[in-house]
C-alpha positions as a Python dict, from the first residue, in 0.01 Angstrom:
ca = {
    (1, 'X'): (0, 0, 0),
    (2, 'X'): (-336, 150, 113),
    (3, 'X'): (-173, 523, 121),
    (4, 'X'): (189, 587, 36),
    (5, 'X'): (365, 927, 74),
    (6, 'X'): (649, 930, -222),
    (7, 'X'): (925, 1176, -73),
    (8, 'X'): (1246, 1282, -225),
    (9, 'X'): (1480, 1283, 74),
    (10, 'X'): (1826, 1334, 109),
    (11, 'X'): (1907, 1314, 467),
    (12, 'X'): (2303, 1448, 503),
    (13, 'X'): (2319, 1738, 745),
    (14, 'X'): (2411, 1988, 441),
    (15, 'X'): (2109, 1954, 207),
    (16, 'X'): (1843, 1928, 550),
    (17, 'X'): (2074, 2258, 664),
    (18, 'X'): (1984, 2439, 267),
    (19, 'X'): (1625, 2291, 253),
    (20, 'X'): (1524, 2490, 511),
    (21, 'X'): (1238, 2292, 680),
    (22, 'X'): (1279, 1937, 809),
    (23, 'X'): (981, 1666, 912),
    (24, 'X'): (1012, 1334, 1081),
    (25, 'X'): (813, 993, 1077),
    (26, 'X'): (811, 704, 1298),
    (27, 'X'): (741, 383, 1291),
    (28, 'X'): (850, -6, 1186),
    (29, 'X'): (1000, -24, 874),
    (30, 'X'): (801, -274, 641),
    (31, 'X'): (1042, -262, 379),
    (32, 'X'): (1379, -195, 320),
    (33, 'X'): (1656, -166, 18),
    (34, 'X'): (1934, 54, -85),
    (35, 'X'): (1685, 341, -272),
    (36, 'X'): (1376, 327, -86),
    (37, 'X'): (1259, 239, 316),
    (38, 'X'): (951, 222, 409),
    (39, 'X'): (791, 275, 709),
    (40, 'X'): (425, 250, 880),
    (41, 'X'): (262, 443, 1085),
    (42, 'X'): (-96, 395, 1225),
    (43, 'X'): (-259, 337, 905),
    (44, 'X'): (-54, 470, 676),
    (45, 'X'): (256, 325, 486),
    (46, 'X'): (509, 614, 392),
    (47, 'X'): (808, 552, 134),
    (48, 'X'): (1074, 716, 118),
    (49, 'X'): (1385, 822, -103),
    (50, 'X'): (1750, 728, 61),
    (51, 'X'): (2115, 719, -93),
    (52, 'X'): (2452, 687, -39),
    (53, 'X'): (2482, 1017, 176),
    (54, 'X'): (2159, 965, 402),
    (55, 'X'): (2314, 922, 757),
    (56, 'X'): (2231, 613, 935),
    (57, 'X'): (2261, 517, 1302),
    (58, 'X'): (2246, 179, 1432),
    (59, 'X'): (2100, -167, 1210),
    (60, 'X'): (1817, -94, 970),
    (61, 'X'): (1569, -440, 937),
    (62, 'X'): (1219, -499, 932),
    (63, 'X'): (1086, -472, 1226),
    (64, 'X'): (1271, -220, 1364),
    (65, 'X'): (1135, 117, 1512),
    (66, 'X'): (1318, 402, 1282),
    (67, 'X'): (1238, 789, 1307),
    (68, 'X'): (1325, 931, 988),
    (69, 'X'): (1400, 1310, 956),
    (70, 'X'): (1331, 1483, 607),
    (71, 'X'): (1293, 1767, 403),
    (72, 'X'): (1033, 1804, 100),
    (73, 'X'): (1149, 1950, -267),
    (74, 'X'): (950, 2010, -558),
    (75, 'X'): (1115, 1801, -848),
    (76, 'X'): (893, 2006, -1127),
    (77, 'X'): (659, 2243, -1119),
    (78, 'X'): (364, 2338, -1406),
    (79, 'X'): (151, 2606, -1350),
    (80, 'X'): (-153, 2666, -1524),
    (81, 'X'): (-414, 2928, -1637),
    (82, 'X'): (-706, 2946, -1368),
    (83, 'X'): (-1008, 2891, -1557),
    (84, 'X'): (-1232, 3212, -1582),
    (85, 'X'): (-1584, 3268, -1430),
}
């Protein structure tokens, strides 16, 4: 993949509801399985994170056009010193 965008998604209506802001892609998905789908648009290739609970409408294949609505959360954060001048 030229450029992938690794998301952690979970796409019921009660986590997009408590994340607060929500995004959408879409595009044909280039790759599917029960984890991960992956879809393209223009250039880019963007991946992302599905599970049991993400709702799904209608037959998912390559191929297909899919728009994909997610939210974005931090899975660790590490903060550092700035350096000094």
């Amino acid at each position: 993949m030229k450029k992938a965008f690794v998301l952690a998604a979970l796409f019921s209506i009660a986590p997009l509801a408590m994340a607060g802001k929500t995004y959408q892609v879409t595009g044909p998905i280039i790759s599917i399985d029960d984890k991960t789908i992956v879809v393209e648009k223009g250039k880019d290739k963007w991946e992302i994170a599905r599970d049991a609970a993400t709702k799904v409408t209608g037959d998912l294949k390559v191929g297909e056009k899919v728009t994909i609505e997610y939210s974005m959360t931090a899975a660790s954060i590490t903060a550092k010193e700035a350096k000094k001048k």
